[in-house]
Structures are given as structure tokens and as C-alpha cells.
C-alpha angles and dihedrals in degrees: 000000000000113000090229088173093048082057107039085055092053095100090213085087096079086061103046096084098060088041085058090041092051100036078054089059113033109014094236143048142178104235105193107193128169110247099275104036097103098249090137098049112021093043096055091051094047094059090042092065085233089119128019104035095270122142123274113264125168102243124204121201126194124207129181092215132049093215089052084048096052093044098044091052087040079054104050092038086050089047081051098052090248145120113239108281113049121071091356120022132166141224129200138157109303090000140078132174114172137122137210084264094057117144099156123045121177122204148153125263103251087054085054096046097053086043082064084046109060083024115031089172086065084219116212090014111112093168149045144201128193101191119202100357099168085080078084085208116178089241097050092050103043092052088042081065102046086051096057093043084059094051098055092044121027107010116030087165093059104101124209134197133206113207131175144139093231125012153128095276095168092059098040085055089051085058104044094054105275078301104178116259117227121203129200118207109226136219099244114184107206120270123217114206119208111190104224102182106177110251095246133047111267126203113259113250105277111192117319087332113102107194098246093218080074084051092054095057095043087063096042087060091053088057090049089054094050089054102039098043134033122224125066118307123228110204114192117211129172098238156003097267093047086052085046101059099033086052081057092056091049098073109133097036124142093222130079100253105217124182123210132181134128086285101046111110110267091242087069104050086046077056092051092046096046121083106236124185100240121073111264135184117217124206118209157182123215081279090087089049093090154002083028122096101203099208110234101013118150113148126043126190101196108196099210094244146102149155130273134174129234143176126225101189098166089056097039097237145112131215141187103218128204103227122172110267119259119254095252086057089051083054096041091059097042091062086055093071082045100052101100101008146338118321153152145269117201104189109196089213141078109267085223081068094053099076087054090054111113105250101234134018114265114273102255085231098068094049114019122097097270104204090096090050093044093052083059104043087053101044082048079059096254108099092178095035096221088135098065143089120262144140094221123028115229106259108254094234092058097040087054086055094042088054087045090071094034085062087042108054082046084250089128147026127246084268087051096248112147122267119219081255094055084052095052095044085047091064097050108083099235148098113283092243094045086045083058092042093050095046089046108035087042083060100055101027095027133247104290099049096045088052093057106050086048095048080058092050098049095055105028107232120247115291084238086071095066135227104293108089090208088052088052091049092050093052089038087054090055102026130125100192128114085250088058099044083051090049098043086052092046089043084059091049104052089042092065093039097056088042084064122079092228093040095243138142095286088248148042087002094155137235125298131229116248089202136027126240100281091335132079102250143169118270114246125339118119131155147276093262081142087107082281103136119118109247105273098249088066094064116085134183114326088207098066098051128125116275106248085230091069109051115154118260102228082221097067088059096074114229088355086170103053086056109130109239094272087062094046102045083053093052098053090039093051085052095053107046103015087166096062095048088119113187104219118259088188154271083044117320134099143180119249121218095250088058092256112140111227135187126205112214120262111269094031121139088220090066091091097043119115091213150026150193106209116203101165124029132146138202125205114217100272104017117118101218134036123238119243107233090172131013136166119208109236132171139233106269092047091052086051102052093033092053100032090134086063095047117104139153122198142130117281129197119186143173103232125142095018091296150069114282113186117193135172100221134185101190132183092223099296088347114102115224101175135346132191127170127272121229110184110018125184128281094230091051088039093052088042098052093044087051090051073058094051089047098035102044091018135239092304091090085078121068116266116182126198084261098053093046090060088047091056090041090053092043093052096044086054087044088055088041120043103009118193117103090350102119123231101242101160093080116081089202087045091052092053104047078061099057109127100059099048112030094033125140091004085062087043095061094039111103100172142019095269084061092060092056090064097060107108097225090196092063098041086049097058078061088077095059128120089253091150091056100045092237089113091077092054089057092107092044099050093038106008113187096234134018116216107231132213088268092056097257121138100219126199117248116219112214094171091103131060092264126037113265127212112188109194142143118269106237091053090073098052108143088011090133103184136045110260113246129216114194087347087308122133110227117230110243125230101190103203127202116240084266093059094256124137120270113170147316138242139156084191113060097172096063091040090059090051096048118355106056094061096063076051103050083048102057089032109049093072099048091047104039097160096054126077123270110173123183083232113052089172088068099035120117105237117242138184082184131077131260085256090058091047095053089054 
């Protein structure tokens, strides 16, 4: 029996007649509604035709979260007077509840995304709901953009609908069309916010750490609350081992302590949903910040922190990173403490801190791992997906990378259209490297043990499992815990889908679309965006991933099924992440084959392997190694099959200790498999290598004479000058990257770093100068080495400054009236005493001689009593000589 009360007292109602109207009208429409409203159950059933007379329609509706997705569908049955899978039934991965009389069918995004896949009509769906949109996750918007392409293309009548809390609703009605945007008023019961900062300064989140004295305090103010309000209290953390740990601190309480994230057992998270007649204290992730009413819950303390994904492609490696929560999640958790009542908000920060919050979470697009998005961008027919419709467009680095694996794994071609394996991969559910991993390692271990592995790779097994992935899979095997009840069901999963050519469900999969909506495209194919991606620690560098072209064959790894567990697990874990098979340096640490350093934890049983297979690894900022979180031990020969596409052999010659070293190397990627001498390496290696010295020590390792500096340092003074074919000589770089005009063939015949001692730099240098226009001859007239002074000296210009430089006695430019000038430069004149000191300094003799040379005469003349000093200097005779000389 319909609970017609329970629906009348949603306030969305109020709403729903302007949502029909304008879904009538447009065919979309934005719907903003505060958290409570019943935006997420009544909606759905109104447009389903199942309350308020409408006509029947079949309703999708797309969660981010499984555990949002079961509950919403356990909510509207339980509107309906139903149990989940009748009128309105739910799928997600590795569940389904649904009957043949099913209208509404609630399902996470992923789901929704590989249904477009296989059916890009979306047959028998009428509408749509994109639920919580504001999350801004890669699935969502990347389903929210196929939609709309069908729509535009194949199925103008399907309507789809935008709803979110919080959220950009002018932009969402942009994208959808200038679709009108609805808003329902809430009933908001009023929030009180208590700022809670803890007493002493705490260290900021680095990288997945989160300093536990803020933990501490986190769960100090839990206590508080408990003591200072009375309902249940809702406590948000960033991630399963924060809720771990503050749950440890919480012993003694008089409140049932419940803990609820994505990998929690679904009999927990039903507990959390469902009201109970004792206090309790839930500890949760970012799932419980929206589409979830969390039944008695009166008080939040909200810790300031979350989880976000990023990419480090130049390091090869992956991180979740712990960032301050945006102020509309801060919103979105308070309203969790003011859905059924009043209630309070603790915040664990300073509310001078709240202002410099960012405003939204970052969109997962511009910062998520993109290989997953790009598979199903190609196999929809837009590799670069510059045809559909996002809010924010992928950036183009990450999306290069993204296609890079996609080549790699053999998903794509060289055009980047999908392969019958990329198809196949696609359907999978899973992460393009895992879904390689899967077809390859099911051909050389077999189906069930690959999928097993792989099962353990695409959700990380609980810390509490330890580091060696056999030793995971063996606790997983026996374990009892809610991880293992998930693996063994996923386990299931990936079995069937890699039995079936298309890689499929095994059964019912759909049709597929022969043609894409306006483009030609693949049938089928789409990706795992079922909450299948591998955590992001565990994806390293797309840049250093195996050519498609390359793939190992099972047969060249002997009895690869008869491999024991360790072997296996090496194996999988190799074809996953190639890259990441690391060969040990000692005490510990070892080199990945992408040249990446790693460290495996004190106490670890890894710590004496050889070798190992790394899946999840992560790198603070500034450390120089990353941390081995899994690993698998593999040998030699594994490594070697698994990782062909890395293996090379070749000569090397380097600069390294001042000198040539020549080596014959067969190297694993960075790793060093064998290395001889080389006796006679190649000119061309030789010359490289003598050019990284150069660059590396400078060009003093030729042999510059005094005559060969001045030459630089007049080449240089007529680059800065005039310009035109004068070379710029005063640049080391500059110099090298012009190598082979000025130190061939001397550079050619050097074979160590004596021979490049011998290179008269002078003469290479004159190499360098403007001989084909004819400049070159003038080189002595626009920069001549020395300038012949009054007294008959030739004295030695220094062009080593900004400005030319004469340094001369004084008493050789008498009568000299004007300042000498060097390419219309005026030199700049150091006026010496007899004994070679410095005097003075002018650019302007003419005005020295009127003013300044008498304050000189006057200190000088007693100091050199034997050298001329005349009143008129203008009408003096220059001397290098003594008043005594002059007189003979």
C-alpha cells in the first residue's frame, strides 16, 4: 500500500508540477532541491506514472554511489509499499534487483554508462535522472554527455533530468540546451554551527597523511557533541583509514560506533540508513554527504578534509591526496544534522579559514586518471572527445597520456578507433590496464585465478591485509570479512565476463548499436564505470607502458599455470603495471622499470625479494622514493616475458665521473640486466656523450688561451651590439647547441676527455664568424683587439664587461680630447697612476680633463714627483716615460 502521508510531507511536491510542465516542454530541465526534500524518491515515481495519475513511463535513475543507489531504490519501494524489485529495482556492480515490472530502476552511473554502451538508443527508457550532479564525478559527466548526444541525434523524445543540492545550475541548464532550471523550496530546519579549532596548531594533510593529532581532535570533538547535544552524530572523515583510527579513539562511548564508506558490508551501511532506538555515532566518508538521509541524526562534526585523485605522469605515479573540503561540501554536511529536525554543525577549523576555502570540489576530469574516460569516448566514435558535452573539457596532457595506454594495452589503433580487443576490454568493468591484465593473464593462468587477482587489484584490499598481493589473495580466499564477500562476488563477475567473446555478462547483455548518434562508431564496448578503477595510487606513467603491438604470448612463460600463488600473483600484477616490476638495490629498496626509486616498509616480508611486481605505490611532494603499499614477488624470467616491450639491449657511452664510460647494456626499462665493456663504441655515441661533458663541466674543458678568451669576449660585445650574423658566443648552452660549426671535425676525432683539452677554442671559435657576408673582415675594425693610444702604446681592450673597457696610464692620453670608440661605443676609461693603480674613470674625456683631473693632479703629484703633471692636459705631450726621460 502506497504511503501516500510519507509523500504528501516530501517538500519537493510542490515542485513537481513545474518539473512535468517543463520536461513537456523542453525535454530537460535542471531541478535544484535542498538535501531532504525527495528529490531523489518522489521525483523518480512521479515521472514514472507509479503516484499522482501520470502516464507510465520506464525511469532511470543515476547515482554516484552504490550505496546511494541501493538505498534510493530500498526508499521508493518502501514509499510504494514494496519490497526492491518490483515497480522500482536497482543494479548495481555485482547486484541486481529488478523484476519484469520494473518502472524505476536505480543504478549507478557506471552501470548506466556500459548500458549506452552496448545500447546507445537507451531502448524502453523514457527518462532519466542524473542524480547529484554537483559531485561533478568522471562517470556522471561523462554519461550526462552521451545523453545528450542521443538525444540530439537518435532520440529527441528521451528526457532527461539534472538534479542536485548544490550545483552549478546555470551551467547544467547551458548543457542541457538552455533547459529550464526548477527549484523546491526545502524545509530547512535551522543549523547551528559551533566552531570547534583544535587548541594547537596541527600539520596541514600531505599526501594521503593526515597529522592524528587532528584526529584526535576530531575524535575529542565527537565526544563533546555527544555530550553537549543529544541525537545521533554524524562525523565526516576523508577516508577508511581516518574513520579507522578515530573509531579507535571512541572506545567507552555510550553510543553504537558504526563505520560506513564504499567498502563497508552492505549490512552496515542498511544499519546506518535505518532508524534504531539506541544513540549511535557514524563514521563516514563524503558517501553520506548527499543523496543519503541518515535517520536520527541530529548533530555533524564535519573535519575540514577529503579525498581527491591526481596523476603524476612525469613520475609515473598516481596519489590519492587529502585536500580541505570545499565550502558546498561543507554545506552539504551541515544539512545533514537539519534534515528532520534541529540540529548541529561542529567545524574542526578556525572560521577565519572558511572564506579561503575553494567553493566546489574539483571536477574529477581535470584531475582523475582519464584512460577509462578516453576508452569510452573512442569506442562512442570521439577519441578526443572534442564532440561531446562537458562542462569542463579533459585537459589535453592527460588525455595524450590516457590514449597512450589505450595504444599500449592494444585497446586502440594508431588513430585512436577502437580494436575488437579495446571493445572487449571496454566491456569489462574494469580499468584498461586490469582489463589487459585480465585477457592476458586469463590466457596463461586461466580464467579463475586471473580473475582473482584482478578482482584484488581493482578495489585495494584492506591495509590490514598487508603488502604481498599473494598473501592478500590467500586472506581474501579464506576471509569473512565484508572485503572478502565483495571479492569473491567480483571474482564471480570477471570469471564469466572473460569466458564470453565480448566480454560481456555472459548473459542478456543487449543489443549493440551498429552506429553511433551522428558519427560512425563501434558497436558496443564502454567502460568499467561500475566503481571499477583501481585506486589512483596504483596508475603509473602512461608513457612508459608496453607497445600493443607487443603483448606477451602466455606460451613463452613455461607451465604458467602451474605457477604456486607467489608466481601468479607476479605475473597479473607485472601485466598490469610493467612499468612498476622494480629489481631490489638493498636493505629494502629497489628501481622500477620506469626509473622510479621505491621502498618497501620496515617488517615486510618483500623486503628480501629480488624482485618485485608493484600495483599500488605512492610519493609525497618532495620524497625521493615511492612506498610500496602492494607488491607481488616475481622472478626474472617473468619479468622478462610479462615486460618484453621494456627489454633492450644496446652500447652505451656516458659522461659520468668526469670522464667516458662505454658500456654494452641489456637493460628491463631503467633496470640493468647485464653490462660488459665496450671497446670500440660508436663515433656517434662517443661525440654525444662528450657533448652531455661539455654541457654538463662547461666549455673549460677545451683550451682556451688568453687570445681565445678575448676572442669570445669580442664576439660576444659585437653579438650584444650590432647584432645580425655576429654569433652569440658568450652562452655555453648557446655555444653547444652550435656544435657542429665550430668544434667539427676536432669533436669528431676526440674519444675522451684528455682529447678535448687539446681543442684550441680560439681557432674553433673564428669558425662562428659572419665569413659569407663579408662582416667577418671587419672583425678588427668594429672590435679591434687593442686601441693605440696618444703615447704610441697599443693597449688591450677588455670586452669582458657590458661596456669596453681601456685600461692606461694617465699621462699616455694627454691631449687625447675625445673618449675612443669601439662600434660606435664609447669605452669606458680606467685612468691608472704611474705605478698601474687605478685613478679614476670616465666614458667622457673631455669633461675629465675640465674638472676632474685637477682633484687628480692634486692627490697624485706628490706621490709621483718624477712624472709629468701639466695645468693643461689638453696640451700636454703623452708619455709613458718620466720628467727625467723627457728632459734627455
Amino acid at each position: 500500500m502506497i504511503r501516500q502521508a510519507d509523500l504528501d510531507a516530501l517538500p519537493v511536491r510542490e515542485a513537481v508540477p513545474a518539473l512535468v510542465s517543463a520536461l513537456d516542454a523542453h525535454g530537460a530541465a535542471v531541478l535544484c532541491a535542498p538535501p531532504g526534500t525527495g528529490k531523489t524518491t518522489l521525483v523518480p515515481l512521479v515521472l514514472a506514472g507509479l503516484v499522482g495519475g501520470g502516464p507510465r513511463r520506464r525511469v532511470v535513475v543515476a547515482e554516484p554511489r552504490r550505496i546511494a543507489a541501493r538505498a534510493a531504490a530500498r526508499r521508493m519501494a518502501w514509499l510504494l509499499g514494496e519490497e526492491p524489485g518490483g515497480a522500482v529495482g536497482f543494479t548495481v556492480r555485482g547486484e541486481r534487483v529488478v523484476g519484469p515490472g520494473t518502472v524505476v530502476e536505480v543504478v549507478t552511473t557506471g552501470v548506466l554508462l556500459q548500458r549506452l554502451q552496448r545500447d546507445q538508443e537507451l531502448t524502453g527508457t523514457d527518462v532519466v535522472v542524473l542524480d547529484e550532479c554537483h559531485e561533478r564525478h568522471l562517470d556522471a559527466d561523462t554519461v550526462a554527455a552521451f545523453l545528450l548526444d542521443v538525444r540530439a541525434t537518435l532520440r529527441p523524445e528521451l528526457r532527461l533530468v539534472a538534479a542536485s543540492a548544490t550545483t552549478d545550475a546555470a551551467g547544467w541548464a547551458r548543457l542541457l540546451g538552455d533547459a529550464p532550471v526548477v527549484e523546491a523550496a526545502g524545509v530547512a530546519y535551522p543549523v547551528e554551527t559551533v566552531w570547534a579549532p583544535p587548541a594547537r596548531p596541527v600539520r596541514p594533510p600531505h599526501g594521503m597523511r593526515v597529522d592524528p593529532a587532528q584526529l584526535t581532535h576530531v575524535a575529542s570533538v565527537v565526544r563533546r557533541a555527544l555530550a553537549e547535544r543529544s541525537g545521533d552524530v554524524l562525523c565526516f572523515l576523508p577516508g577508511v583509514g581516518e574513520i579507522a583510527r578515530v573509531a579507535g579513539q571512541l572506545g567507552g562511548v555510550d553510543a553504537e560506533v558504526l563505520q560506513v564508506h564504499g567498502r563497508a558490508p552492505a549490512a552496515v551501511q542498511d544499519a546506518a540508513l535505518t532508524a534504531a532506538d539506541h544513540r549511535r555515532v557514524i563514521l563516514s566518508t563524503a558517501v553520506a554527504e548527499s543523496s543519503l538521509t541518515v535517520p536520527g541524526v541530529r548533530v555533524v562534526v564535519d573535519s575540514g578534509l577529503a579525498r581527491e585523485p591526481r596523476v603524476d605522469h612525469a613520475r609515473g605515479l598516481g596519489a590519492l591526496t587529502t585536500v580541505r573540503a570545499s565550502r558546498a561540501s561543507g554545506r552539504q554536511r551541515a544539512g545533514r544534522a537539519g534534515r528532520e529536525a534541529p540540529g548541529t554543525v561542529y567545524r574542526c577549523w578556525e572560521q577565519a579559514e572558511d572564506p579561503r576555502l575553494p567553493a566546489f570540489p574539483s571536477p574529477e576530469i581535470r584531475i582523475a586518471d582519464l584512460a577509462q574516460f578516453a576508452l569510452q569516448a573512442a569506442c562512442w566514435g570521439d577519441p578526443d572527445a572534442s564532440g561531446l558535452a562537458l562542462l569542463d573539457p579533459p585537459p589535453a596532457g592527460a588525455m595524450a597520456a590516457a590514449r597512450e595506454v589505450l595504444l599500449a594495452v592494444g585497446a586502440v589503433d594508431d588513430a585512436g578507433r577502437p580494436a575488437a580487443r579495446g571493445l572487449r576490454m571496454s566491456r569489462l568493468g574494469l580499468h584498461p590496464r586490469l582489463a589487459r591484465a585480465l585477457l592476458d593473464g586469463a590466457a596463461a593462468l586461466g580464467a579463475r585465478r586471473a580473475a582473482e587477482l584482478v578482482a584484488l587489484l581493482s578495489e585495494e584490499p584492506p591495509r590490514e591485509y598487508g603488502d604481498d598481493l599473494a598473501a592478500a589473495w590467500r586472506t581474501a580466499r579464506r576471509g569473512g570479512d565484508g572485503y572478502a564477500a565483495r571479492w569473491r562476488a567480483e571474482c564471480r563477475r570477471l570469471e564469466r565476463a572473460v569466458g564470453t567473446p565480448d566480454g560481456g555478462p555472459g548473459r542478456g547483455a543487449g543489443r549493440a548499436a551498429a552506429s553511433g548518434p551522428g558519427r560512425d562508431r563501434a558497436a558496443g564496448g564502454g567502460g568499467g564505470g561500475t566503481g571499477a578503477l583501481p585506486d589512483a595510487r596504483a596508475l603509473p606513467d602512461a608513457r612508459a607502458l608496453p607497445d600493443a603491438r607487443a603483448l606477451p604470448d602466455a606460451r613463452a612463460l613455461p607451465d604458467a599455470r602451474a605457477l604456486p600463488d607467489d608466481g601468479a600473483a607476479g605475473l597479473v600484477a607485472a601485466l598490469a603495471f610493467p612499468e612498476r616490476v622494480a629489481r631490489a638495490k638493498g636493505d629494502g629498496a629497489f628501481l622500477m622499470a620506469s626509473g622510479t626509486g621505491a621502498e618497501v616498509g620496515d617488517g615486510s616480508a618483500l623486503r628480501s625479494a629480488p624482485w618485485l611486481a608493484v600495483a599500488v605505490a605512492d610519493r609525497a611532494a618532495h620524497a625521493t622514493s615511492a612506498r610500496v603499499r602492494l607488491a607481488a614477488v616475481v622472478d626474472e624470467e617473468t619479468a622478462r616475458v610479462a615486460c618484453g616491450h621494456l627489454l633492450g639491449a644496446g652500447d652505451e657511452v656516458r659522461w659520468e665521473a668526469g670522464d667516458l664510460v662505454a658500456r654494452s647494456v641489456e637493460r628491463l626499462g631503467a633496470i640493468e640486466l647485464t653490462v660488459r665493456p665496450l671497446r670500440a663504441p660508436g663515433p656517434a655515441l662517443v661525440r654525444a656523450a662528450l657533448l652531455d661533458g661539455l654541457a654538463a663541466e662547461g666549455l673549460g674543458l677545451l683550451r682556451w688561451s688568453e687570445d681565445a678568451r678575448a676572442l669570445r669576449a669580442r664576439l660576444g660585445f659585437l653579438h650584444r651590439t650590432l647584432g645580425g650574423g655576429w654569433p652569440d658566443v658568450a652562452d655555453d648552452a648557446a655555444l653547444l647547441a652550435r656544435a657542429d660549426e665550430w668544434l667539427e671535425p676536432e669533436l669528431s676525432r676526440a674519444r675522451r676527455r684528455a682529447d678535448l683539452g687539446r681543442i684550441d677554442a680560439g681557432q674553433a671559435l673564428n669558425r662562428l664568424l659572419p665569413w659569407a657576408g663579408g662582416e667577418a673582415a671587419r672583425l678588427d675594425e668594429l672590435a679591434p683587439e687593442r686601441l693605440q693610444v696618444p703615447s704610441g702604446s697599443r693597449i688591450r681592450v677588455d670586452y669582458g664587461g657590458e661596456q669596453p673597457v681601456l685600461a692606461v696610464k694617465l699621462q699616455e692620453l694627454f691631449g687625447l680630447a675625445e673618449t675612443p670608440r669601439v662600434a660606435g661605443v664609447p669605452v669606458l676609461v680606467h685612468l691608472l697612476s704611474p705605478a698601474g693603480r687605478p685613478a679614476a674613470v670616465t666614458a667622457d674625456l673631455a669633461s675629465f680633463w675640465r674638472g676632474g683631473y685637477r682633484a687628480v693632479r692634486a692627490e697624485l703629484r706628490g706621490r709621483y714627483p718624477k712624472h709629468p703633471w701639466p695645468e693643461d692636459p689638453a696640451t700636454a705631450e703623452p708619455t709613458r716615460h718620466t720628467n727625467a726621460r723627457l728632459r734627455r
